[in-house]
PyMOL Python script that loads the backbone (N, CA, C, O; Angstrom):
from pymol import cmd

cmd.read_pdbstr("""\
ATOM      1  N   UNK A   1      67.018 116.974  79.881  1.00  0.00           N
ATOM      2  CA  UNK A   1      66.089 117.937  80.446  1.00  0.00           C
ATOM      3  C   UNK A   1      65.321 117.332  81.626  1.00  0.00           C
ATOM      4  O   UNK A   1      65.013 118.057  82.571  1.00  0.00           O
ATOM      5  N   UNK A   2      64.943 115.806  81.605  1.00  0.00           N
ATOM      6  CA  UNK A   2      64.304 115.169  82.817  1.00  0.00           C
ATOM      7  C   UNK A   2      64.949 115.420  84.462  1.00  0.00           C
ATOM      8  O   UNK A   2      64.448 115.552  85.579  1.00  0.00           O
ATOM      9  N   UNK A   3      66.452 115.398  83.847  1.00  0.00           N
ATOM     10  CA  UNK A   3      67.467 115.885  85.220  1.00  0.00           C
ATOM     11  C   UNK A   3      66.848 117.075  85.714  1.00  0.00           C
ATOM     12  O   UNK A   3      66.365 117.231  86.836  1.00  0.00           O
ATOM     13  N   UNK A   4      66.909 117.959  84.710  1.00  0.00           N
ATOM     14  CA  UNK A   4      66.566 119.250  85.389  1.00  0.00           C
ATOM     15  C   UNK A   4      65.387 119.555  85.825  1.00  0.00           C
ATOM     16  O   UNK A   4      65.061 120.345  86.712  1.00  0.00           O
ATOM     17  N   UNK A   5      64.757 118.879  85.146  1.00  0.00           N
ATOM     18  CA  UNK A   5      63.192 119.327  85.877  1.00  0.00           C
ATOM     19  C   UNK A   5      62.934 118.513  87.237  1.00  0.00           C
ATOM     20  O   UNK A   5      62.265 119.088  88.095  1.00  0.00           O
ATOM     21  N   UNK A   6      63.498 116.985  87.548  1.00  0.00           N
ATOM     22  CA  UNK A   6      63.589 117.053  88.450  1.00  0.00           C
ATOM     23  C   UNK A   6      64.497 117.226  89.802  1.00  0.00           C
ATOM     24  O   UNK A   6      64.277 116.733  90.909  1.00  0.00           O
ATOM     25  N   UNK A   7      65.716 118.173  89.346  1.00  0.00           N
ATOM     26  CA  UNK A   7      66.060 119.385  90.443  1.00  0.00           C
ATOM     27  C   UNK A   7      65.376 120.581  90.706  1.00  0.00           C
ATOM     28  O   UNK A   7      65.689 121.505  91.457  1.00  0.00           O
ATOM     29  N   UNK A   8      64.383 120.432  89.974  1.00  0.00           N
ATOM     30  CA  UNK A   8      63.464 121.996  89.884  1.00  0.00           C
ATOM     31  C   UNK A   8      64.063 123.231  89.444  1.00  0.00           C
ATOM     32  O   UNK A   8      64.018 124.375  89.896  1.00  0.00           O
ATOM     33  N   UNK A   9      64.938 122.437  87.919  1.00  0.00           N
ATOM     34  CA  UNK A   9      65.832 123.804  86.970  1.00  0.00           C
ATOM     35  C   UNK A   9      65.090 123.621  86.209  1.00  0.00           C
ATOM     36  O   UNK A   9      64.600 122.530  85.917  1.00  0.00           O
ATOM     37  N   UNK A  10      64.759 125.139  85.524  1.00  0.00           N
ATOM     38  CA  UNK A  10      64.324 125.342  84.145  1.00  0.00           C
ATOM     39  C   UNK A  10      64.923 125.656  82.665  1.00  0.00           C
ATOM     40  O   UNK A  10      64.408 125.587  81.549  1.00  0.00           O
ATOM     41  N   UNK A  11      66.257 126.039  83.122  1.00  0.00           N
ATOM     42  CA  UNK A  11      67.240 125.693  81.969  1.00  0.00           C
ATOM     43  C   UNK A  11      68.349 124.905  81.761  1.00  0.00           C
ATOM     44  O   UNK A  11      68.789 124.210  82.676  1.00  0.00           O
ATOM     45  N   UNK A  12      68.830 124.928  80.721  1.00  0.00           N
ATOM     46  CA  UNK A  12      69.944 123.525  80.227  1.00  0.00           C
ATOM     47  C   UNK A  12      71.570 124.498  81.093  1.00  0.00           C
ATOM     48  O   UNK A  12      72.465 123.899  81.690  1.00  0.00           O
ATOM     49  N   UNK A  13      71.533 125.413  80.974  1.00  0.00           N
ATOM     50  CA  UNK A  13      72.983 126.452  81.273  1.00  0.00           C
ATOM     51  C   UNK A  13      72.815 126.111  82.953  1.00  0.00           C
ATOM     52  O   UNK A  13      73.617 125.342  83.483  1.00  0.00           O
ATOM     53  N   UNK A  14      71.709 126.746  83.741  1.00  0.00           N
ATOM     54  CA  UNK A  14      72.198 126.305  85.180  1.00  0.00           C
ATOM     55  C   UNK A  14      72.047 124.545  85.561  1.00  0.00           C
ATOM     56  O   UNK A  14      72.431 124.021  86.607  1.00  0.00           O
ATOM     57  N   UNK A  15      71.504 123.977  84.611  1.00  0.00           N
ATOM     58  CA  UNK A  15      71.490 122.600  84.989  1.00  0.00           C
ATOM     59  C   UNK A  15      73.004 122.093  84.876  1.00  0.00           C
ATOM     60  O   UNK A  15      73.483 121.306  85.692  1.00  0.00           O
ATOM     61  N   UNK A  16      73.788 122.671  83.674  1.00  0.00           N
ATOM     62  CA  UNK A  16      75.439 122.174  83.429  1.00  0.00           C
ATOM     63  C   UNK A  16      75.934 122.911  84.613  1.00  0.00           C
ATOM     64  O   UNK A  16      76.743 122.335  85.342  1.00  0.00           O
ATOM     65  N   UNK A  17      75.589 123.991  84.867  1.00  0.00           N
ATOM     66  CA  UNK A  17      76.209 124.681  86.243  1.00  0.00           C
ATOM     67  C   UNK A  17      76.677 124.033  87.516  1.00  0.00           C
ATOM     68  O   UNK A  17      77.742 123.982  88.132  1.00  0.00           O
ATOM     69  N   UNK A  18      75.146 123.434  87.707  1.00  0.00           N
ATOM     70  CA  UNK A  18      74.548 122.289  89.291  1.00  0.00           C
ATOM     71  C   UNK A  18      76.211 121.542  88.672  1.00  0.00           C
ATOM     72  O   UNK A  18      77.375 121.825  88.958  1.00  0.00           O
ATOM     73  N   UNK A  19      75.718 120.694  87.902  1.00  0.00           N
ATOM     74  CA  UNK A  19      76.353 118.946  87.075  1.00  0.00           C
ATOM     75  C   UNK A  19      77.567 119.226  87.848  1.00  0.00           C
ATOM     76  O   UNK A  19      77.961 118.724  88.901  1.00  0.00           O
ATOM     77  N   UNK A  20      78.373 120.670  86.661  1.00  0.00           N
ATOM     78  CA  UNK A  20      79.510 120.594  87.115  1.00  0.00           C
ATOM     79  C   UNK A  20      80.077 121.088  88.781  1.00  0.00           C
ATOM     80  O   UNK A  20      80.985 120.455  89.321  1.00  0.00           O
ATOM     81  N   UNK A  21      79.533 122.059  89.339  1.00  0.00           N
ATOM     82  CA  UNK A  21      79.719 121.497  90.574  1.00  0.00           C
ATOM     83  C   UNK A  21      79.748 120.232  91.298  1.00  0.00           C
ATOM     84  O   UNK A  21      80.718 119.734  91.870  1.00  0.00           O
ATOM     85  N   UNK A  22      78.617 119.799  91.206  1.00  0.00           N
ATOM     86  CA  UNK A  22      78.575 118.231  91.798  1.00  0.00           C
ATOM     87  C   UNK A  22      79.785 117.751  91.609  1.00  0.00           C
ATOM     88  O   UNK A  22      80.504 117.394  92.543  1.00  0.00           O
ATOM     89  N   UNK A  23      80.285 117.672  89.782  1.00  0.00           N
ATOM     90  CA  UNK A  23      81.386 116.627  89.497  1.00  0.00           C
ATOM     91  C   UNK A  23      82.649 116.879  90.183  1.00  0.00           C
ATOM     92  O   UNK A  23      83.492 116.019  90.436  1.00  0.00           O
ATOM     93  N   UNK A  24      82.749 118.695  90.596  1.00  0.00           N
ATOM     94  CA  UNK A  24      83.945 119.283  91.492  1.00  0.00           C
ATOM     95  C   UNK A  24      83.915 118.934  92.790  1.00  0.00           C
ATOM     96  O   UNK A  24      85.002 118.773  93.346  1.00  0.00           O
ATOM     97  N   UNK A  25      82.957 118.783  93.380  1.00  0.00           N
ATOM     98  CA  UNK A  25      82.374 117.849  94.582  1.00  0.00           C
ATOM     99  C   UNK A  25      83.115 116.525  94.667  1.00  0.00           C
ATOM    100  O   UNK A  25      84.107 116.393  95.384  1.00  0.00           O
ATOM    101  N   UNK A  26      82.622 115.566  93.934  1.00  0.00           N
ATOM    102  CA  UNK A  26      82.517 114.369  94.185  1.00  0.00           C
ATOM    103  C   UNK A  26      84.606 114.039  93.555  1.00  0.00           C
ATOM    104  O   UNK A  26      85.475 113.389  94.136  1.00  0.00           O
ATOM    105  N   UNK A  27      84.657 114.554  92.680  1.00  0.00           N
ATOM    106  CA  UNK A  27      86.616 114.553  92.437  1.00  0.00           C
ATOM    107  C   UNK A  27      86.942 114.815  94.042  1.00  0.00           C
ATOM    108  O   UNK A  27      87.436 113.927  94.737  1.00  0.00           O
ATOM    109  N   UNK A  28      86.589 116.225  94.594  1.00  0.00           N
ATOM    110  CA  UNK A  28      87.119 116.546  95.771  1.00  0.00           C
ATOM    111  C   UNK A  28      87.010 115.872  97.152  1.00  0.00           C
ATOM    112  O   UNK A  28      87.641 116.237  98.145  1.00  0.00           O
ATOM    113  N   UNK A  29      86.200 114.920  97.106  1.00  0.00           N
ATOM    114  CA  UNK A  29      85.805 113.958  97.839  1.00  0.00           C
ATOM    115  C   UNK A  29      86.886 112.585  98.218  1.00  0.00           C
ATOM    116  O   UNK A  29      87.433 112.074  99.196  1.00  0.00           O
ATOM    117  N   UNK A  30      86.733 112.341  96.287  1.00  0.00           N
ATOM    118  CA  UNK A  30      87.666 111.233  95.736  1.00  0.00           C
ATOM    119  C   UNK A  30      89.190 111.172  96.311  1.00  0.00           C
ATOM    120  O   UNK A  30      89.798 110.223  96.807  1.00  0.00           O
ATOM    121  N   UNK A  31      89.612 112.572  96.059  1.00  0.00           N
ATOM    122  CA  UNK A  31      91.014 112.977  96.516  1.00  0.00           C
ATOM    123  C   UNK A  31      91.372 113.273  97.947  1.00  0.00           C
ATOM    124  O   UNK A  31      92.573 113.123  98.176  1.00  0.00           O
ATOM    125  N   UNK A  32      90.599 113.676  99.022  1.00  0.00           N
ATOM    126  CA  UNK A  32      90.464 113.250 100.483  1.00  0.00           C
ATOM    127  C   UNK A  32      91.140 112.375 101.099  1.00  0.00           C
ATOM    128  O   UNK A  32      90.521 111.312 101.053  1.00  0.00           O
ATOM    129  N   UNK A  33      91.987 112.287 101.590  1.00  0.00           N
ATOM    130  CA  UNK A  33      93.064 111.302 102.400  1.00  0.00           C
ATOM    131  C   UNK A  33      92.225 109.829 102.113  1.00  0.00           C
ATOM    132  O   UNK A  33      90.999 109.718 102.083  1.00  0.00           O
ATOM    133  N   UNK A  34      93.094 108.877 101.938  1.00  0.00           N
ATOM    134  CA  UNK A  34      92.333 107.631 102.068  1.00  0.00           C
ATOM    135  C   UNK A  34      92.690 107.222 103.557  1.00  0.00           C
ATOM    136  O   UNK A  34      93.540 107.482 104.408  1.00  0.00           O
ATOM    137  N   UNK A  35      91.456 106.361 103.377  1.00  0.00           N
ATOM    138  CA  UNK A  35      91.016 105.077 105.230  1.00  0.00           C
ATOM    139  C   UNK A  35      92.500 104.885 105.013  1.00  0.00           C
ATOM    140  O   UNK A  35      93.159 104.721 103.987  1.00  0.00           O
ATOM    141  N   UNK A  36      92.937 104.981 106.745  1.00  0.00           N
ATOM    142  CA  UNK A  36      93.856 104.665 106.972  1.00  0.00           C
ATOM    143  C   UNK A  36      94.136 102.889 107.161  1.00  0.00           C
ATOM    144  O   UNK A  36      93.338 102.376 107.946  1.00  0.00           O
ATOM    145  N   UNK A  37      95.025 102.053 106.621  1.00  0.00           N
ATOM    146  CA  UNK A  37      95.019 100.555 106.617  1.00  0.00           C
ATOM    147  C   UNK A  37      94.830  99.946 108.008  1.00  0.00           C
ATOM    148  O   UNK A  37      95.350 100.461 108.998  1.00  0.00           O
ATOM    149  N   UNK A  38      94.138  98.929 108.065  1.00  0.00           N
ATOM    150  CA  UNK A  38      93.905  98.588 109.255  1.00  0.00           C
ATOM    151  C   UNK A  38      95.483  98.290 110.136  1.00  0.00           C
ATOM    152  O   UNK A  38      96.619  98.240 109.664  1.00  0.00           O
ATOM    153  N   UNK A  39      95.022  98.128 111.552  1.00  0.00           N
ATOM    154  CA  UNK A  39      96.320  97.726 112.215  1.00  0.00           C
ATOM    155  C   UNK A  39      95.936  96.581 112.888  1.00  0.00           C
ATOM    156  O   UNK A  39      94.771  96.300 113.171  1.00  0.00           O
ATOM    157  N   UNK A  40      97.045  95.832 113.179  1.00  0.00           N
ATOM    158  CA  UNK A  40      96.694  94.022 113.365  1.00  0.00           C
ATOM    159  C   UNK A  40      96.319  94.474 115.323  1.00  0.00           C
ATOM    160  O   UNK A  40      96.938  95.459 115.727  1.00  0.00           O
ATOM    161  N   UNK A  41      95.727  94.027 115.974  1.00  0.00           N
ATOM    162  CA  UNK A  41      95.431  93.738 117.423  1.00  0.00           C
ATOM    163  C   UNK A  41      96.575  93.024 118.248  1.00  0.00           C
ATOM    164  O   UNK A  41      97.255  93.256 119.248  1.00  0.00           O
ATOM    165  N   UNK A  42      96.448  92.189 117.448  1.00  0.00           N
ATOM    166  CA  UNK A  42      97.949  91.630 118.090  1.00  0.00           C
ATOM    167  C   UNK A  42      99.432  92.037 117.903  1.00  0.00           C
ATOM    168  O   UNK A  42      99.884  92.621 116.918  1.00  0.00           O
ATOM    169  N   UNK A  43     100.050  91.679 118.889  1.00  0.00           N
ATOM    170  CA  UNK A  43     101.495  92.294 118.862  1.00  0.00           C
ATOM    171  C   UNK A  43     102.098  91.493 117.871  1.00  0.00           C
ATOM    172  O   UNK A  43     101.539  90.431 117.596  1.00  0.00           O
ATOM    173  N   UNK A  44     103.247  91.840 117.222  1.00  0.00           N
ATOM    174  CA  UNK A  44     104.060  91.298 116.541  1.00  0.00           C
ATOM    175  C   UNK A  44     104.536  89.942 116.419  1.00  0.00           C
ATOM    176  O   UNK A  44     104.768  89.372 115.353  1.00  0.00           O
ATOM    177  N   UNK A  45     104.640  89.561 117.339  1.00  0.00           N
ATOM    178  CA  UNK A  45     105.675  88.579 117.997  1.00  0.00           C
ATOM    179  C   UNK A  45     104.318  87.396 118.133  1.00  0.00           C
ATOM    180  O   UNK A  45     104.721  86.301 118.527  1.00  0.00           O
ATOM    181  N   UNK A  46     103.101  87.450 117.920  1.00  0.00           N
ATOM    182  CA  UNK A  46     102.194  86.437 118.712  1.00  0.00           C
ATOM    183  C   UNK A  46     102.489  85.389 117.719  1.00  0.00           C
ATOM    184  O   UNK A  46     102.648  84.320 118.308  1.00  0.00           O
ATOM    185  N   UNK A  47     102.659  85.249 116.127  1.00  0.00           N
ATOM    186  CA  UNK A  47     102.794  84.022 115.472  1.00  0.00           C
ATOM    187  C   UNK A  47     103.881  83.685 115.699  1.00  0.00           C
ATOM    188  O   UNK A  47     104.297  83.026 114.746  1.00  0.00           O
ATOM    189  N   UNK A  48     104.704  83.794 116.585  1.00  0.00           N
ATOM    190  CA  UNK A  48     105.796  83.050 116.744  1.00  0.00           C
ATOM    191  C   UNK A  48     105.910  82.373 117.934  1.00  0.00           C
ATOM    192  O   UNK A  48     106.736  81.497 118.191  1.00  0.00           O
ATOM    193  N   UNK A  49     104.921  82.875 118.760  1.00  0.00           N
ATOM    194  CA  UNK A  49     104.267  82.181 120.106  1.00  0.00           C
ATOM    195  C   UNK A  49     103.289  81.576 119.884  1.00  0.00           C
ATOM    196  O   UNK A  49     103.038  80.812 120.816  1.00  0.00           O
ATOM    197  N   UNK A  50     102.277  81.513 118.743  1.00  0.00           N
ATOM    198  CA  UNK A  50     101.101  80.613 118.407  1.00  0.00           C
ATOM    199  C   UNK A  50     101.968  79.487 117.566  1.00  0.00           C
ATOM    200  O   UNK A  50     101.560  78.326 117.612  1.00  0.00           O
ATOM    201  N   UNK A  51     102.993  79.752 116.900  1.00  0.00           N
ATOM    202  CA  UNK A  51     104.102  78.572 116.508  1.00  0.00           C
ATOM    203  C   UNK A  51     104.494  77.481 117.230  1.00  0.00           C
ATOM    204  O   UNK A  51     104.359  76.324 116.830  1.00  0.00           O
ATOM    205  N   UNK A  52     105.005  77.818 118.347  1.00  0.00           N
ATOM    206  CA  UNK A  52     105.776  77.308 119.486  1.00  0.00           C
ATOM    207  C   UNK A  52     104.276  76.415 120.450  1.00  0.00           C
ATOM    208  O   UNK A  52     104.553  75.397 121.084  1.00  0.00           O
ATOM    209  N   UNK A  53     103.104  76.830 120.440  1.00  0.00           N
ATOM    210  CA  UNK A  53     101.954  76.168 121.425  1.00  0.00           C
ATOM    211  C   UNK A  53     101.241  75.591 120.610  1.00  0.00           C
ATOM    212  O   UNK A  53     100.622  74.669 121.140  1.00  0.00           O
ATOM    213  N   UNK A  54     101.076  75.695 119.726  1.00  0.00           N
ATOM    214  CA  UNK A  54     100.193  75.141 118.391  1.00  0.00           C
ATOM    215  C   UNK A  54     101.165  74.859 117.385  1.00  0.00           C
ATOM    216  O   UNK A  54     101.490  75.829 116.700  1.00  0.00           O
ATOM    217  N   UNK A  55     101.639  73.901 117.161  1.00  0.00           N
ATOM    218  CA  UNK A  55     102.421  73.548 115.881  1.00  0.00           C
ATOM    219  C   UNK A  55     101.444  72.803 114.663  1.00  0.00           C
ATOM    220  O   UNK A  55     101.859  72.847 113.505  1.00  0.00           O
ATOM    221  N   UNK A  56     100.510  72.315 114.877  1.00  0.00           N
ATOM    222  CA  UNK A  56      99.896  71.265 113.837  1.00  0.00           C
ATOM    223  C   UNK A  56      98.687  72.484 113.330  1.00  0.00           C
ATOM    224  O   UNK A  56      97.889  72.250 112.422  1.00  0.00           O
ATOM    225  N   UNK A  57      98.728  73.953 114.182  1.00  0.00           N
ATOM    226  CA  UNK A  57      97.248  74.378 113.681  1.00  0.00           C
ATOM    227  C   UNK A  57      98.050  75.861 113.397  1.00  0.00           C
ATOM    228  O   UNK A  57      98.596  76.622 114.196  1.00  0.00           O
ATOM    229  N   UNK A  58      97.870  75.951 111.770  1.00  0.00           N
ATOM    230  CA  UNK A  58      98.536  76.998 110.747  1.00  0.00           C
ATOM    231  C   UNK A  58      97.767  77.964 111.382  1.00  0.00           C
ATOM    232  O   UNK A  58      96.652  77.607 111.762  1.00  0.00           O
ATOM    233  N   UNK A  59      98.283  79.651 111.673  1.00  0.00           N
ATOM    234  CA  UNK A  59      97.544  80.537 111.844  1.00  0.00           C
ATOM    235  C   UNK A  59      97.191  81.440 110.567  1.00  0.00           C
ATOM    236  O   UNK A  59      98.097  81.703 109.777  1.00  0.00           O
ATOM    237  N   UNK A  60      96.029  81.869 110.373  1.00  0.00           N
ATOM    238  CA  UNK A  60      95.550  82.598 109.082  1.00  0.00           C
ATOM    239  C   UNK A  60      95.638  83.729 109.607  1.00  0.00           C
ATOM    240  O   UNK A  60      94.970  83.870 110.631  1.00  0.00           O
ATOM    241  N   UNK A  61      96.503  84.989 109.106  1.00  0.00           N
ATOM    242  CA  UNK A  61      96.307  86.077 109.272  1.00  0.00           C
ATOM    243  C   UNK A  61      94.792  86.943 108.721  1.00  0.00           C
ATOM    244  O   UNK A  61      93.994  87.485 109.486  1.00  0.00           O
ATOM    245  N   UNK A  62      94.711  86.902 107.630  1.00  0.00           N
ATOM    246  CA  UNK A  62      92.915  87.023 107.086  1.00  0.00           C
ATOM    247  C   UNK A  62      91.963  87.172 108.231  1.00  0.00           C
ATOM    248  O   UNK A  62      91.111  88.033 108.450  1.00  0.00           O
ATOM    249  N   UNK A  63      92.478  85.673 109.183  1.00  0.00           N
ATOM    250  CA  UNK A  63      91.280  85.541 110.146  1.00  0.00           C
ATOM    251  C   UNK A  63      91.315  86.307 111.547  1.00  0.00           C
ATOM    252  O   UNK A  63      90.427  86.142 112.384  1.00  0.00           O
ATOM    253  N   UNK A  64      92.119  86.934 111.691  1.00  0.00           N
ATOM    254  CA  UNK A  64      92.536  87.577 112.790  1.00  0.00           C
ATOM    255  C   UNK A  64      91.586  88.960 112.764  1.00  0.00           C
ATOM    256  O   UNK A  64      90.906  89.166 111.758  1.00  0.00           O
ATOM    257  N   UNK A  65      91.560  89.638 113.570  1.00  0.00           N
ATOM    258  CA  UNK A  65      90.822  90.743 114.286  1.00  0.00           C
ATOM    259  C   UNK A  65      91.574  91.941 113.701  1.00  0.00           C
ATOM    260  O   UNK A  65      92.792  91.871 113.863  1.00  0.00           O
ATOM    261  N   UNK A  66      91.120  93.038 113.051  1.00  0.00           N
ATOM    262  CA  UNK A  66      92.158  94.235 113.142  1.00  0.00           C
ATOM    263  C   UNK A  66      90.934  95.603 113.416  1.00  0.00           C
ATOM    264  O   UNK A  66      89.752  95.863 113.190  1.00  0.00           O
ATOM    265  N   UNK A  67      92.194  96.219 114.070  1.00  0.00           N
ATOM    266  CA  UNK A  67      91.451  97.661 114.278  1.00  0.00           C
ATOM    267  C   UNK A  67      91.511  98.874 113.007  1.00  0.00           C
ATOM    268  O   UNK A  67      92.292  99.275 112.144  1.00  0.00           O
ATOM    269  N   UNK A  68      90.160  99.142 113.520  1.00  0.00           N
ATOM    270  CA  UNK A  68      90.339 100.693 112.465  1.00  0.00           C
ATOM    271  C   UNK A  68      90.407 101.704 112.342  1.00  0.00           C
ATOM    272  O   UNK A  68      90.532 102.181 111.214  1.00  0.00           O
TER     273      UNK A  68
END
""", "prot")
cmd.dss("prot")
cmd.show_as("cartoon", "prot")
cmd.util.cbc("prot")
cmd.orient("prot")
């Protein structure tokens, strides 16, 4: 009943009313296309050219830049 009184409902029937909307809300939200995965900045081909100029220094993909 604390819920409802502070939405400024006075009964238990439109307070389950609000709830369950919300919960149809927030599912419909949930299900919304997901973030599309990032994409790397660099071209394809650059660890095989950071291979070839840098041999002693491993490249971390992790550490690289991506767009979103």
């Amino acid at each position: 009943m604390l819920r409802a009184v502070c939405r400024g409902i006075d009964n238990v029937e439109m307070l389950e009313c609000v709830e369950r909307e919300e919960a149809l809300e927030e599912r419909q939200k949930a299900t919304v296309e997901p973030a599309p995965s990032p994409t790397p900045m660099l071209p394809e081909d650059f660890s095989l050219g950071w291979g070839a100029m840098y041999p002693n220094i491993q490249l971390e993909p992790s550490l690289l830049a991506v767009r979103l």
